[in-house]
Backbone as XML, in Angstrom:
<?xml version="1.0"?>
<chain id="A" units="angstrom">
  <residue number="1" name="UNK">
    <atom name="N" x="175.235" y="87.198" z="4.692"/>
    <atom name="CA" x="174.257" y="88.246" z="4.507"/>
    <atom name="C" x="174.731" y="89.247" z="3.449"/>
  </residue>
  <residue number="2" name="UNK">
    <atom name="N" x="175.874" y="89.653" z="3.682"/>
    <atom name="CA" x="176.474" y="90.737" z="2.593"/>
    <atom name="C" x="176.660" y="89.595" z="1.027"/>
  </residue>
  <residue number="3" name="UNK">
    <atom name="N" x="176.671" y="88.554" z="0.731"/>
    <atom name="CA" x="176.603" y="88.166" z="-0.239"/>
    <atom name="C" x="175.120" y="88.129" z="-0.801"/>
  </residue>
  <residue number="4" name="UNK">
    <atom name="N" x="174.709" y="87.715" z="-0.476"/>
    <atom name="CA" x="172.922" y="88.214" z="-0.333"/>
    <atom name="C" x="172.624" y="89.802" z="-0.548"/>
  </residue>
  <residue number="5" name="UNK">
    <atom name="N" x="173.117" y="90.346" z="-0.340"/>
    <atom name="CA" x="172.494" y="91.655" z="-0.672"/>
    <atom name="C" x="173.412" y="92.226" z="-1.513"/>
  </residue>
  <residue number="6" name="UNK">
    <atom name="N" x="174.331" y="91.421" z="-1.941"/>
    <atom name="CA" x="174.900" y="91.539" z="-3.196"/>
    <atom name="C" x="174.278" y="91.353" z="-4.606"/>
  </residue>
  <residue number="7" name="UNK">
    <atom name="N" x="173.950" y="90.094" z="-4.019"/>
    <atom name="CA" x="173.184" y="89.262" z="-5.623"/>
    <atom name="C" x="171.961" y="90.496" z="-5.792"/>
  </residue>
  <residue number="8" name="UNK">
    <atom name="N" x="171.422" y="90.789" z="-4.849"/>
    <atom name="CA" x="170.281" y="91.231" z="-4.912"/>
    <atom name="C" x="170.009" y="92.929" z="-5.688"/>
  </residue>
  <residue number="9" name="UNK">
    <atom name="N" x="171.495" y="93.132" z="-5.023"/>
    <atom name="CA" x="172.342" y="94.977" z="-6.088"/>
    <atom name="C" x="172.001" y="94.670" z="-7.468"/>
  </residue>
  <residue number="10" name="UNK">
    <atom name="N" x="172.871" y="92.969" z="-7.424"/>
    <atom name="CA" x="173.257" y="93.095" z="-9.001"/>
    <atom name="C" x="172.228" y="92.807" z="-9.883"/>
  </residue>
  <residue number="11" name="UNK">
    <atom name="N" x="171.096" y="91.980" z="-9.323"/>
    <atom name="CA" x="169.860" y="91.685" z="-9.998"/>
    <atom name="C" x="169.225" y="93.185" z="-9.946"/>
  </residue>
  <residue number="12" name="UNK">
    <atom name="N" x="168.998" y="93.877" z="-9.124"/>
    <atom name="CA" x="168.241" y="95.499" z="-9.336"/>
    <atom name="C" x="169.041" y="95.645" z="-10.674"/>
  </residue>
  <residue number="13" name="UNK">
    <atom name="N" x="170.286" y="96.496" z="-10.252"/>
    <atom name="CA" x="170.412" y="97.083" z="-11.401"/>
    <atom name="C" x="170.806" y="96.284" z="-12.938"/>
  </residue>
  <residue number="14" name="UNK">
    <atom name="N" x="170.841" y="94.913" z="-12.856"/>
    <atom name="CA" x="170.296" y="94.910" z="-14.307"/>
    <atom name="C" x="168.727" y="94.348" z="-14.882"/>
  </residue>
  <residue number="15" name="UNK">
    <atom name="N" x="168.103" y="94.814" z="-13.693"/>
    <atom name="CA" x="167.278" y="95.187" z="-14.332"/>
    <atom name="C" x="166.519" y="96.085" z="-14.878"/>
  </residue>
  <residue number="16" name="UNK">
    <atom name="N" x="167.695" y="97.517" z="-14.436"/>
    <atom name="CA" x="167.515" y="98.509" z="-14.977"/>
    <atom name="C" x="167.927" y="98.910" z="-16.314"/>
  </residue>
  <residue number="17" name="UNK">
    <atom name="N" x="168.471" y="97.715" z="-16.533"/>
    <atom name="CA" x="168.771" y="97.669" z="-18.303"/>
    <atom name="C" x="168.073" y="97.034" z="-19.474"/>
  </residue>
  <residue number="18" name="UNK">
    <atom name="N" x="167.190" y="96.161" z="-18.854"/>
    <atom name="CA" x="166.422" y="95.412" z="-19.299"/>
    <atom name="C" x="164.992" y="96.143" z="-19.991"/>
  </residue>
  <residue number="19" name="UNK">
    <atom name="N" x="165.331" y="96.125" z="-21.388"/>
    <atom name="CA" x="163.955" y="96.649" z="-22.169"/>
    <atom name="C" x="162.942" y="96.071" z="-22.233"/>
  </residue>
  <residue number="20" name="UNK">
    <atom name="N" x="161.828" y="96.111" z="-22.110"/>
    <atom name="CA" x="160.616" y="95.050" z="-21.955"/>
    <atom name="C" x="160.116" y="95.117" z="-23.960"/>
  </residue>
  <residue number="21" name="UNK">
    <atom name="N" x="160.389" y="93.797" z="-23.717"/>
    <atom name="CA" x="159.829" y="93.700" z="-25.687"/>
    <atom name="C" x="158.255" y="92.999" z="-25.665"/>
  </residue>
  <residue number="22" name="UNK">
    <atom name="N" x="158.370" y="93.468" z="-26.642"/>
    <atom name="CA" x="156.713" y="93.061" z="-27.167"/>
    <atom name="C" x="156.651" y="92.927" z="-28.777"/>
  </residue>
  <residue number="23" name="UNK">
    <atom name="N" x="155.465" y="92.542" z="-29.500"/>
    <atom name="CA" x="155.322" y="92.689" z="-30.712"/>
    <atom name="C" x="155.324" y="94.061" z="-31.344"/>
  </residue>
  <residue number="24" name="UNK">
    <atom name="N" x="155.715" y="93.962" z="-32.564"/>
    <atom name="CA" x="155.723" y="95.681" z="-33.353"/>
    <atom name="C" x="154.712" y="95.664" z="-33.929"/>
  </residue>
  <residue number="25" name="UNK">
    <atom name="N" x="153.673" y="96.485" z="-33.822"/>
    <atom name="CA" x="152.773" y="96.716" z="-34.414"/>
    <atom name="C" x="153.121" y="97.325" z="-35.683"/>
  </residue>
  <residue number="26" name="UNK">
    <atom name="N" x="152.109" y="97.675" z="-36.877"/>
    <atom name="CA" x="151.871" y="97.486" z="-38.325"/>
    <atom name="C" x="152.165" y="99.278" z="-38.030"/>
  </residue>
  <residue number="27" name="UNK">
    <atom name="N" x="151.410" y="99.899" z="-37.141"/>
    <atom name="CA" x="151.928" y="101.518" z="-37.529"/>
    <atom name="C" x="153.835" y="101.615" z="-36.986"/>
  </residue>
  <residue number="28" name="UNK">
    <atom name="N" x="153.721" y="100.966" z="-36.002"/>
    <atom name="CA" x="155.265" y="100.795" z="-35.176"/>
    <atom name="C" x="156.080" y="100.684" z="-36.499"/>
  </residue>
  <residue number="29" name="UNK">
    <atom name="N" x="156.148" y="99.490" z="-37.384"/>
    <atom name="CA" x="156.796" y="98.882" z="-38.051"/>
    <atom name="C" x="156.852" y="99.971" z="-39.364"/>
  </residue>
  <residue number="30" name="UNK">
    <atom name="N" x="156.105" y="100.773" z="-39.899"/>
    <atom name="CA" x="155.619" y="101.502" z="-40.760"/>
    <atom name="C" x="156.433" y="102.822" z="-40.247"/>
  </residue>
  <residue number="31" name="UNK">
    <atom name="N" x="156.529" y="102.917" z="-39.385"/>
    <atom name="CA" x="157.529" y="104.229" z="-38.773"/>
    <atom name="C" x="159.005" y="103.805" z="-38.914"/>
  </residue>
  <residue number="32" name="UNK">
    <atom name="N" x="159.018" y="102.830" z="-38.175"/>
    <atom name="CA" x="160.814" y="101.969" z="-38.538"/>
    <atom name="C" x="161.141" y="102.038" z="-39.696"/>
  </residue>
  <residue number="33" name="UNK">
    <atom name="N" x="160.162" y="101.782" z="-40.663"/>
    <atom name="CA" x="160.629" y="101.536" z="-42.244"/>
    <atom name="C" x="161.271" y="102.911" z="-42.474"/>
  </residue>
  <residue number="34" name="UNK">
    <atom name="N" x="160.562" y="104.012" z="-41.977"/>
    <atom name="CA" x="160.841" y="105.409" z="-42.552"/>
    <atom name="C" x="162.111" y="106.025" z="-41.719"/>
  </residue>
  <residue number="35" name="UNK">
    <atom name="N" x="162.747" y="105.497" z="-40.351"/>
    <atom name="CA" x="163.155" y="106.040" z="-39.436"/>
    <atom name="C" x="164.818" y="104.978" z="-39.756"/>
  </residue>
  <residue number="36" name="UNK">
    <atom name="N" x="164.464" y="103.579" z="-39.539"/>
    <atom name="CA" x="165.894" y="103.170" z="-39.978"/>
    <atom name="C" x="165.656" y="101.841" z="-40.799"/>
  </residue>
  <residue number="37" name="UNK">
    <atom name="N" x="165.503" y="101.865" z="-42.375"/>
    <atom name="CA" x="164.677" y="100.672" z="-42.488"/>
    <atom name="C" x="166.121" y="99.265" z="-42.698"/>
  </residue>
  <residue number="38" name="UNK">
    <atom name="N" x="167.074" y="99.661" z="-42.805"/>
    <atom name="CA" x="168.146" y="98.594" z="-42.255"/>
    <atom name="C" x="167.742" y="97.831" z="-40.897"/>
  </residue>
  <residue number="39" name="UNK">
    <atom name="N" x="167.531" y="98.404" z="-39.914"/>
    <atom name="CA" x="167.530" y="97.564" z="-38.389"/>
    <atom name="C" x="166.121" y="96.654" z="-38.915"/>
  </residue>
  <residue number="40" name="UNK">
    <atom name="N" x="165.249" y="97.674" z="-39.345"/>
    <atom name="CA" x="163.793" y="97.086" z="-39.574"/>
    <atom name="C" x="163.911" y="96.030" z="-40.383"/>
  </residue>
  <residue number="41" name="UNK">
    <atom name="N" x="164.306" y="96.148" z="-41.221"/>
    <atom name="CA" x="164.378" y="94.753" z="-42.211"/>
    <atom name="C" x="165.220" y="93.384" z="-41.209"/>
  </residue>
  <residue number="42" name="UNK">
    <atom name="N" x="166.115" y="93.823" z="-41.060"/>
    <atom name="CA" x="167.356" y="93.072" z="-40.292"/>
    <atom name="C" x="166.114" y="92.182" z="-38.958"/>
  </residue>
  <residue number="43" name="UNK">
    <atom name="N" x="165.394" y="93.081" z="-38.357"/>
    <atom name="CA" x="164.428" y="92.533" z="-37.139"/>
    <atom name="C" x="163.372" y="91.352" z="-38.250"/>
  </residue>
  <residue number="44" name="UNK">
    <atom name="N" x="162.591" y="91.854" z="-39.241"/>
    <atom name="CA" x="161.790" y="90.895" z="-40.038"/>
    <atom name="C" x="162.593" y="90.050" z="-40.298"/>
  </residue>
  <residue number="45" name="UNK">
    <atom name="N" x="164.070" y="90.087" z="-40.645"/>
    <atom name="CA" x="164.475" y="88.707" z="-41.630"/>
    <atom name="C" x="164.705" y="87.689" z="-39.718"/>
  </residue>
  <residue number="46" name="UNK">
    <atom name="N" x="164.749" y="88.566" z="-38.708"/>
    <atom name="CA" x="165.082" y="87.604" z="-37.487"/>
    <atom name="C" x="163.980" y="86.986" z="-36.989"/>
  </residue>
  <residue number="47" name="UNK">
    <atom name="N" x="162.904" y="87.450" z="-37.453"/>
    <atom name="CA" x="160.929" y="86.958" z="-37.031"/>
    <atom name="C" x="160.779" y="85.780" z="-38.012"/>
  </residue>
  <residue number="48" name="UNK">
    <atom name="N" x="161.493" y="86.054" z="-39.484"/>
    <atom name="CA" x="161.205" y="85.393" z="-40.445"/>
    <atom name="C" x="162.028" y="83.897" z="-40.207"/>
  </residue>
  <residue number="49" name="UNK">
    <atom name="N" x="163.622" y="84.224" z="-39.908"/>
    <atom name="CA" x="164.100" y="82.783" z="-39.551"/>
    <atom name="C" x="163.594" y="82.164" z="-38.088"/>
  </residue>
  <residue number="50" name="UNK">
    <atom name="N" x="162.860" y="82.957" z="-37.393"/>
    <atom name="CA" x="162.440" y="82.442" z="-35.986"/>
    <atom name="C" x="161.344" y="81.245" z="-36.886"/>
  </residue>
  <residue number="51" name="UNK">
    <atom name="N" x="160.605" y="81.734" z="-37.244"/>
    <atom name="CA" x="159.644" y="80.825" z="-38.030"/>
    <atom name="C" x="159.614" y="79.245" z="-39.110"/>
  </residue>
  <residue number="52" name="UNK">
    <atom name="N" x="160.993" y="79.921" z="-39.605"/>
    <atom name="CA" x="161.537" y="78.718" z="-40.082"/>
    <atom name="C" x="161.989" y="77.804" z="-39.456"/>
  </residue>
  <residue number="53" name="UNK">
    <atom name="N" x="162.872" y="78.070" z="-38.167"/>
    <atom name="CA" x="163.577" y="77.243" z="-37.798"/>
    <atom name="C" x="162.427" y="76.061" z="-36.683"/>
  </residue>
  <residue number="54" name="UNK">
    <atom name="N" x="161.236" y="77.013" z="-35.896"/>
    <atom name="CA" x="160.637" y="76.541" z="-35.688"/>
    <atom name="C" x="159.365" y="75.309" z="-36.790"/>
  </residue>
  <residue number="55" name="UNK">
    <atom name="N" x="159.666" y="75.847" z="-38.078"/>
    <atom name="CA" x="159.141" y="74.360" z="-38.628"/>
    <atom name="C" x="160.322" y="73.275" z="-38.936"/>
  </residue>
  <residue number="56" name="UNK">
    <atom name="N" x="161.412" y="73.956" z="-39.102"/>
    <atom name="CA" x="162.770" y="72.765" z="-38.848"/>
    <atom name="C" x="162.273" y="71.732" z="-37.753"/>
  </residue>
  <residue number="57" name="UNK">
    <atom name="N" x="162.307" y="72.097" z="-36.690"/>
    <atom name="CA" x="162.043" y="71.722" z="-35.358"/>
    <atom name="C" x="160.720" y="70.806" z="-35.080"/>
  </residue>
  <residue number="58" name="UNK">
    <atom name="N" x="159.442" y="71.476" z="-35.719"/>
    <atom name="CA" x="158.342" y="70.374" z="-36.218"/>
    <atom name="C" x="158.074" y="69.246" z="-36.725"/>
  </residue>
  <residue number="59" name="UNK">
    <atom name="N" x="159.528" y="69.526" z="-38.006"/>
    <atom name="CA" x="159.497" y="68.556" z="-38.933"/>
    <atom name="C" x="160.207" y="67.415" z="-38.805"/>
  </residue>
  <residue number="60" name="UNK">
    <atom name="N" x="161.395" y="67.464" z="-37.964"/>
    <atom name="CA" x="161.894" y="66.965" z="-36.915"/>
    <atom name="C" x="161.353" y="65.561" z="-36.539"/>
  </residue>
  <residue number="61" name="UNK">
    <atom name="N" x="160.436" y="66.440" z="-35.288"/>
    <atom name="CA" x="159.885" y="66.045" z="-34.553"/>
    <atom name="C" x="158.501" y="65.012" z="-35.286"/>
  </residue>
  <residue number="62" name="UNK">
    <atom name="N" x="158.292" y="65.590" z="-36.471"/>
    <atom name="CA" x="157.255" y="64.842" z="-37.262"/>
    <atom name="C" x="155.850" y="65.302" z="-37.076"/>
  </residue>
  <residue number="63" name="UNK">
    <atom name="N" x="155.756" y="66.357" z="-36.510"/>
    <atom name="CA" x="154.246" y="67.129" z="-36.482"/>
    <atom name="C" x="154.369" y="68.173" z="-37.584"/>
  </residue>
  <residue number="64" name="UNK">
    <atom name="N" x="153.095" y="68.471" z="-37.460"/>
    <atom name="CA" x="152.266" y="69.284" z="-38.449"/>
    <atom name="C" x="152.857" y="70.758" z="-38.475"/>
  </residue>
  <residue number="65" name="UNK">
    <atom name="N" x="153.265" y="70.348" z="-39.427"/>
    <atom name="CA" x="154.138" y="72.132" z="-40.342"/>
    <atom name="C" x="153.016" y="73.123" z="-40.290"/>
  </residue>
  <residue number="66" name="UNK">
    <atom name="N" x="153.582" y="74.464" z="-40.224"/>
    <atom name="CA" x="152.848" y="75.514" z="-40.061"/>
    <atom name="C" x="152.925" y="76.600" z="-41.672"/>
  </residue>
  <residue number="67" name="UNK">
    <atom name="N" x="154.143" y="75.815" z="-42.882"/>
    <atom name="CA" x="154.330" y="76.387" z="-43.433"/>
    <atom name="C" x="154.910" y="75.083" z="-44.344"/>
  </residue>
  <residue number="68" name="UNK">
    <atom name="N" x="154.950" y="75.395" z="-45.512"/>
    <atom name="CA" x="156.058" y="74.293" z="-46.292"/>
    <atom name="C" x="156.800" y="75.138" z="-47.282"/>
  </residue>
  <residue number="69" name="UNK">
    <atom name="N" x="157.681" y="75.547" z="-46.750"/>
    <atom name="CA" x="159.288" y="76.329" z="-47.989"/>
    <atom name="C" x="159.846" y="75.295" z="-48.409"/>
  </residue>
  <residue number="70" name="UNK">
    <atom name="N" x="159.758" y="75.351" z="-49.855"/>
    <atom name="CA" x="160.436" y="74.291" z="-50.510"/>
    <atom name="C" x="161.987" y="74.542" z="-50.055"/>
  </residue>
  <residue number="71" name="UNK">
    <atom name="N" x="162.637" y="73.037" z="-50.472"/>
    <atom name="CA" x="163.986" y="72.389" z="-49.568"/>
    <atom name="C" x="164.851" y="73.847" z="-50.515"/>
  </residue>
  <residue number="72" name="UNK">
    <atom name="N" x="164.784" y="73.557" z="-51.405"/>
    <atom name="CA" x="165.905" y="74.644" z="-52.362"/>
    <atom name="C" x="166.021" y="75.805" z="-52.251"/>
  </residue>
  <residue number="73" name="UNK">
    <atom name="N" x="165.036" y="76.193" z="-51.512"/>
    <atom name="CA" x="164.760" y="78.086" z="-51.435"/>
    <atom name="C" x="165.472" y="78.358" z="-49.994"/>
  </residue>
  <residue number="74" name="UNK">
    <atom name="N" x="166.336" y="79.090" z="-50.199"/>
    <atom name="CA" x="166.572" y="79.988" z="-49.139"/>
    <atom name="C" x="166.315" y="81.462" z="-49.164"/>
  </residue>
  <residue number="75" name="UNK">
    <atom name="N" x="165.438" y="81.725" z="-47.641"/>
    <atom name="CA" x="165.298" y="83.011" z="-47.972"/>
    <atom name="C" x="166.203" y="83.886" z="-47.226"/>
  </residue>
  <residue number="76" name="UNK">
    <atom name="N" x="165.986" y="85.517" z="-47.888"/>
    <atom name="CA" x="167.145" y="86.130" z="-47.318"/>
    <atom name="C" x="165.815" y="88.039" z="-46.880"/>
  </residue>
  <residue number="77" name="UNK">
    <atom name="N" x="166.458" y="88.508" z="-46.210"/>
    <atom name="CA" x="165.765" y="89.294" z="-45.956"/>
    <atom name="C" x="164.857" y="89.936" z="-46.766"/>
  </residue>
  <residue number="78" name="UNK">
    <atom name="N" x="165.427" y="90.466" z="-47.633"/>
    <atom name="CA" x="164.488" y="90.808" z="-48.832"/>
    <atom name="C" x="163.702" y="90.269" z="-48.784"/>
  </residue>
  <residue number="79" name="UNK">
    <atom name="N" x="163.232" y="88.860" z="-49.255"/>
    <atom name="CA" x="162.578" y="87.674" z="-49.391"/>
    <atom name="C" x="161.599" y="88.201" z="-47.904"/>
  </residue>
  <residue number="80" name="UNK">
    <atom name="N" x="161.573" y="88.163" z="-47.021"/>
    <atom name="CA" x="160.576" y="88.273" z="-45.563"/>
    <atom name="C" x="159.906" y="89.572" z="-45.793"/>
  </residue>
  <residue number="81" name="UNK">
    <atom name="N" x="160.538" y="90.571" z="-46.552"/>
    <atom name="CA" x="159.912" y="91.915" z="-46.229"/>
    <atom name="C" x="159.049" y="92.367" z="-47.583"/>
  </residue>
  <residue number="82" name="UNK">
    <atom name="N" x="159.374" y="91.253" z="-48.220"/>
    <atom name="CA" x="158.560" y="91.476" z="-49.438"/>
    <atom name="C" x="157.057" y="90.591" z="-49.334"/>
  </residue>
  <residue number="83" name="UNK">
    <atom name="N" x="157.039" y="89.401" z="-48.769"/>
    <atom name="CA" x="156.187" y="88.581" z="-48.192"/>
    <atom name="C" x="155.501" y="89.008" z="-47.060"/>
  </residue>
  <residue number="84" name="UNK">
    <atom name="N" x="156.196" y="89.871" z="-46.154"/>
    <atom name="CA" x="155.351" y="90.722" z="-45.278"/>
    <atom name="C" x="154.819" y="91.613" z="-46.129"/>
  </residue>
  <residue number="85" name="UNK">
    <atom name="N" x="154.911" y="92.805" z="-46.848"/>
    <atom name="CA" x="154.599" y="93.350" z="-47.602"/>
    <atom name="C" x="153.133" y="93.148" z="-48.460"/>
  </residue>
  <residue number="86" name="UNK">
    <atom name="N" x="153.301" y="92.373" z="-49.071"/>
    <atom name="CA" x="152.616" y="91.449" z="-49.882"/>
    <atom name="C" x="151.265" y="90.953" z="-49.160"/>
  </residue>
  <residue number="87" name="UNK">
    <atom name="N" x="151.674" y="90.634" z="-47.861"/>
    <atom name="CA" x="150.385" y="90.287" z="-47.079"/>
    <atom name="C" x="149.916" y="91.777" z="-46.463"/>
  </residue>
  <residue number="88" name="UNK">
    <atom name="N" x="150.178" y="92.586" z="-46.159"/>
    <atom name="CA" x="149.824" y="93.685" z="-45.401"/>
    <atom name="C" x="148.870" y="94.374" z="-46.628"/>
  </residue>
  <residue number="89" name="UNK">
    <atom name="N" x="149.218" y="94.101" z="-47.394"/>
    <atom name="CA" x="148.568" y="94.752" z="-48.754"/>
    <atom name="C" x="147.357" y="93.843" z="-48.775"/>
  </residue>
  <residue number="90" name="UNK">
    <atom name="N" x="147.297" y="92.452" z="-49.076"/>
    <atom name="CA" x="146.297" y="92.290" z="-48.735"/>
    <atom name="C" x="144.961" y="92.000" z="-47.840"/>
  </residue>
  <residue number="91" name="UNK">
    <atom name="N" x="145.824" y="92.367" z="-46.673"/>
    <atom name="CA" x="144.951" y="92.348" z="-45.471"/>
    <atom name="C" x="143.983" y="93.897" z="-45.656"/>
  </residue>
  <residue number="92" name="UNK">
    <atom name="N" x="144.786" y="94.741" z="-45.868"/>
    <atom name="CA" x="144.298" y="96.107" z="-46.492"/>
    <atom name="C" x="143.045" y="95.971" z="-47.419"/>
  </residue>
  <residue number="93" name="UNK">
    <atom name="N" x="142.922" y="95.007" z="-48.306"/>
    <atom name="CA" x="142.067" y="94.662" z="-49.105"/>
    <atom name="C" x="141.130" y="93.997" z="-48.835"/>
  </residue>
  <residue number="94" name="UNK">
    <atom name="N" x="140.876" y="93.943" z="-47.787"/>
    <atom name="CA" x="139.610" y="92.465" z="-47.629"/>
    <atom name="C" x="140.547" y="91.728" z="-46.327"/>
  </residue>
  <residue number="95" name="UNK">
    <atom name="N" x="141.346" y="92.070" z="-45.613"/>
    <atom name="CA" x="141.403" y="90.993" z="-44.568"/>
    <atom name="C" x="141.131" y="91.519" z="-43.106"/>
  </residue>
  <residue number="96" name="UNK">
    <atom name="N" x="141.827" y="91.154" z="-42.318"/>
    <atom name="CA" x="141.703" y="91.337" z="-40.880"/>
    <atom name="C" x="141.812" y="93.325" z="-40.092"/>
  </residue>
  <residue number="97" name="UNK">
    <atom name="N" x="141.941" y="93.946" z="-41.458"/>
    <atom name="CA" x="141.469" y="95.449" z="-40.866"/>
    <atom name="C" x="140.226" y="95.036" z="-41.528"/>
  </residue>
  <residue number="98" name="UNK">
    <atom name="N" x="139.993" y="96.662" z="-41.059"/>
    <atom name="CA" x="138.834" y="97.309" z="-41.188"/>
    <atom name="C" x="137.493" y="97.328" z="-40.263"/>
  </residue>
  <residue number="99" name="UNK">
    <atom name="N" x="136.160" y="97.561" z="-41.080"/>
    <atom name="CA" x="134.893" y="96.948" z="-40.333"/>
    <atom name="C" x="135.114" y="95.645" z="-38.983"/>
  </residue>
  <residue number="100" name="UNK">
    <atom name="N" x="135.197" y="95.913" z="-37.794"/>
    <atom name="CA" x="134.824" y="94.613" z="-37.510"/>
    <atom name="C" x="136.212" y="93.850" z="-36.926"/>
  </residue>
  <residue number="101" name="UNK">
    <atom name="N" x="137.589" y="94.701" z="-37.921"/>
    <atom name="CA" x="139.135" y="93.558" z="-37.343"/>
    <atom name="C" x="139.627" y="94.418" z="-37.013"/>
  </residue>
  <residue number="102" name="UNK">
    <atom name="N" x="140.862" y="93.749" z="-36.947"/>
    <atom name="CA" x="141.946" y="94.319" z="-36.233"/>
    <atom name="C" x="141.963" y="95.811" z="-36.728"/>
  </residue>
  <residue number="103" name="UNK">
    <atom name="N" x="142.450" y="96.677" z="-35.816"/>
    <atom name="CA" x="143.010" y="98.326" z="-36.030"/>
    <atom name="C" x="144.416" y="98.444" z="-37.020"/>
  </residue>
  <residue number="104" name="UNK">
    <atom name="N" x="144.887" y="98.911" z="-37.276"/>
    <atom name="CA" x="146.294" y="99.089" z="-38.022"/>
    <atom name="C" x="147.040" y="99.591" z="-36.738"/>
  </residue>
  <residue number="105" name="UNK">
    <atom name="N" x="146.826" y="100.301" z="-35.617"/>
    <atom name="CA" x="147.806" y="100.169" z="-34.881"/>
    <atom name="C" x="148.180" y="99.560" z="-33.583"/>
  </residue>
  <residue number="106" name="UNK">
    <atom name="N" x="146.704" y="98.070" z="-33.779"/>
    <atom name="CA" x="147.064" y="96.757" z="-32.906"/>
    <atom name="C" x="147.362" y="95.887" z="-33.554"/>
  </residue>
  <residue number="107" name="UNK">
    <atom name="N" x="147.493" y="95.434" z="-35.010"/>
    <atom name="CA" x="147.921" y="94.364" z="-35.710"/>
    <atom name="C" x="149.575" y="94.207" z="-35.948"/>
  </residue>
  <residue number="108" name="UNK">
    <atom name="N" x="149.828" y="93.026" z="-35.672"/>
    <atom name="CA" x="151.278" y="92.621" z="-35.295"/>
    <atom name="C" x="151.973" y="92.267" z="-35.989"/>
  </residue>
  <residue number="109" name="UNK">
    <atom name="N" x="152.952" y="92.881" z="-36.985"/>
    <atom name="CA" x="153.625" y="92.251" z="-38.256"/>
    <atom name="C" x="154.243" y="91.203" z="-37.846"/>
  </residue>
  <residue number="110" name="UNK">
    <atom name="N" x="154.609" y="90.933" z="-36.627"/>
    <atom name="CA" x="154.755" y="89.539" z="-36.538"/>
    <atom name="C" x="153.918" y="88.353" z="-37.109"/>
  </residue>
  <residue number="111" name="UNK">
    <atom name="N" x="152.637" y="88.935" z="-36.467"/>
    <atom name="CA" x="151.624" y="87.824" z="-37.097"/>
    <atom name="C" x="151.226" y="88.070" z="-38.548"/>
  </residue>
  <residue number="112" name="UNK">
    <atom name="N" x="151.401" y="89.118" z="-39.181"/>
    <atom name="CA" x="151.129" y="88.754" z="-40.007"/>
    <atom name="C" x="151.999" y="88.605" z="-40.928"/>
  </residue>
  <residue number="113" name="UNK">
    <atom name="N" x="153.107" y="88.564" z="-40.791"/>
    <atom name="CA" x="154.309" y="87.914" z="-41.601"/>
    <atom name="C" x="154.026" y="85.837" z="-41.484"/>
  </residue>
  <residue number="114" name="UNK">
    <atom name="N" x="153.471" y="86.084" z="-40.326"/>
    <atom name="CA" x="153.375" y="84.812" z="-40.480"/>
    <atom name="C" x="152.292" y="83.559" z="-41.191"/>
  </residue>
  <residue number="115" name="UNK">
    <atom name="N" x="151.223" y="84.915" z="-41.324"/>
    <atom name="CA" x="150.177" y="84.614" z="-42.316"/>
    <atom name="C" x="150.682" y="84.631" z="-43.951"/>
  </residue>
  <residue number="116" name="UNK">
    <atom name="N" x="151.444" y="85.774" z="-43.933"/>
    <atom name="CA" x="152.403" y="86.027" z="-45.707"/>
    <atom name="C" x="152.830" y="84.784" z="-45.813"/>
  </residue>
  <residue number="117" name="UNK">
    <atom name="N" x="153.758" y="83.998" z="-44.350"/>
    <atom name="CA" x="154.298" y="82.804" z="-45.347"/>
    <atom name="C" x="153.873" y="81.503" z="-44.944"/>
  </residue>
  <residue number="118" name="UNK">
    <atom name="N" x="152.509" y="80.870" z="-44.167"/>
    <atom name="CA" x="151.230" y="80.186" z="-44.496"/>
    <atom name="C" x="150.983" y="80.566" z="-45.817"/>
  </residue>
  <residue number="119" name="UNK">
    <atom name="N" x="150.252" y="81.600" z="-46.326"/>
    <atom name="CA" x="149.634" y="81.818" z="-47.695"/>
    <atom name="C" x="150.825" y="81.607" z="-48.667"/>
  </residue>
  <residue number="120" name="UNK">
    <atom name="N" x="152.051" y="81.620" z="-48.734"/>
    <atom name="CA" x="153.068" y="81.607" z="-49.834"/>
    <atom name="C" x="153.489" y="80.440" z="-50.061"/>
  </residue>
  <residue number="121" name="UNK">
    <atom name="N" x="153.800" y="79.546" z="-48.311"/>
    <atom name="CA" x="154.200" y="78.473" z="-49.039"/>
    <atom name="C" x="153.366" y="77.323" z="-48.064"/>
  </residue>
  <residue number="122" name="UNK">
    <atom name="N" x="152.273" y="77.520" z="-48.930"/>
    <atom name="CA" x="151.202" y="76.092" z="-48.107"/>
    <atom name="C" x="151.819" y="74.511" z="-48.272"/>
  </residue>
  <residue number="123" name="UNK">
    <atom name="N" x="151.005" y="73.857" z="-47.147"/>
    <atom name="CA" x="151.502" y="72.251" z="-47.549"/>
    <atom name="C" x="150.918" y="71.963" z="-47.781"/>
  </residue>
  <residue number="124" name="UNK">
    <atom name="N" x="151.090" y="70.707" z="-48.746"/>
    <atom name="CA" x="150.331" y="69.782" z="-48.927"/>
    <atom name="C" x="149.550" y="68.718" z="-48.241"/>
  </residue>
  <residue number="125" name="UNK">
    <atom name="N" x="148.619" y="68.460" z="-48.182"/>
    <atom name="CA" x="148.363" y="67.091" z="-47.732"/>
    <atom name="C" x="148.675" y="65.952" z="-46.850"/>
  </residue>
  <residue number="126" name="UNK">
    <atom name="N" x="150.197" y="66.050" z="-47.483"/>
    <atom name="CA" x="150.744" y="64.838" z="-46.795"/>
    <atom name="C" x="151.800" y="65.141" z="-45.798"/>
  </residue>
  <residue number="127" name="UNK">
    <atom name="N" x="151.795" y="66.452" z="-45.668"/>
    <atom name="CA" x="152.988" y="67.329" z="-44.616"/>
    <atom name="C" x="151.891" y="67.672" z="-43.167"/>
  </residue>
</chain>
């Protein structure tokens, strides 16, 4: 019994340490930039290789890529936050804000980093 209500201490309190994560939203992410944009970048380039590695893993497996980065390119953080960038700008222009879409402070730079690199590096055909 006392081992039992041991486990049960030690599961409470860590779960009093436990941060509940979620996606960063586009105003979230827009504050980070200004507040510490080292961690911020450092978090995009970790969304950005989450993405890659998951088409590693596709390609693998032999299903349908979600992205095609040519074999020679490696990217490096810069590279993710400029491609996020790049898309946020044009979502601004004609995409998923405004009239009708998403808000700017429910849209998920997750997702749409992941639209930046669909649109950057499409496949072909035969991928």
């Amino acid at each position: 019994m006392k081992h039992k209500s041991l486990i049960i201490l030690i599961v409470l309190l860590l779960l009093c340490f436990i941060k509940p994560t979620h996606a960063m939203s586009l105003k979230g992410y827009e504050m980070a930039k200004k507040d510490d944009p080292d961690i911020t970048k450092l978090y995009i380039f970790g969304v950005g290789e989450g993405f890659s590695w998951s088409c590693t893993v596709l390609e693998a497996e032999g299903k349908q890529l979600f992205f095609c980065q040519p074999d020679h390119l490696v990217l490096n953080a810069n590279n993710y936050v400029e491609i996020l960038e790049r898309e946020i700008q044009r979502q601004r222009e004609g995409g998923i804000f405004g009239e009708g879409g998403i808000s700017k402070e429910d849209a998920s730079v997750e997702l749409i980093l992941f639209y930046g690199l669909v649109r950057t590096f499409p496949c072909s055909e035969d991928k």
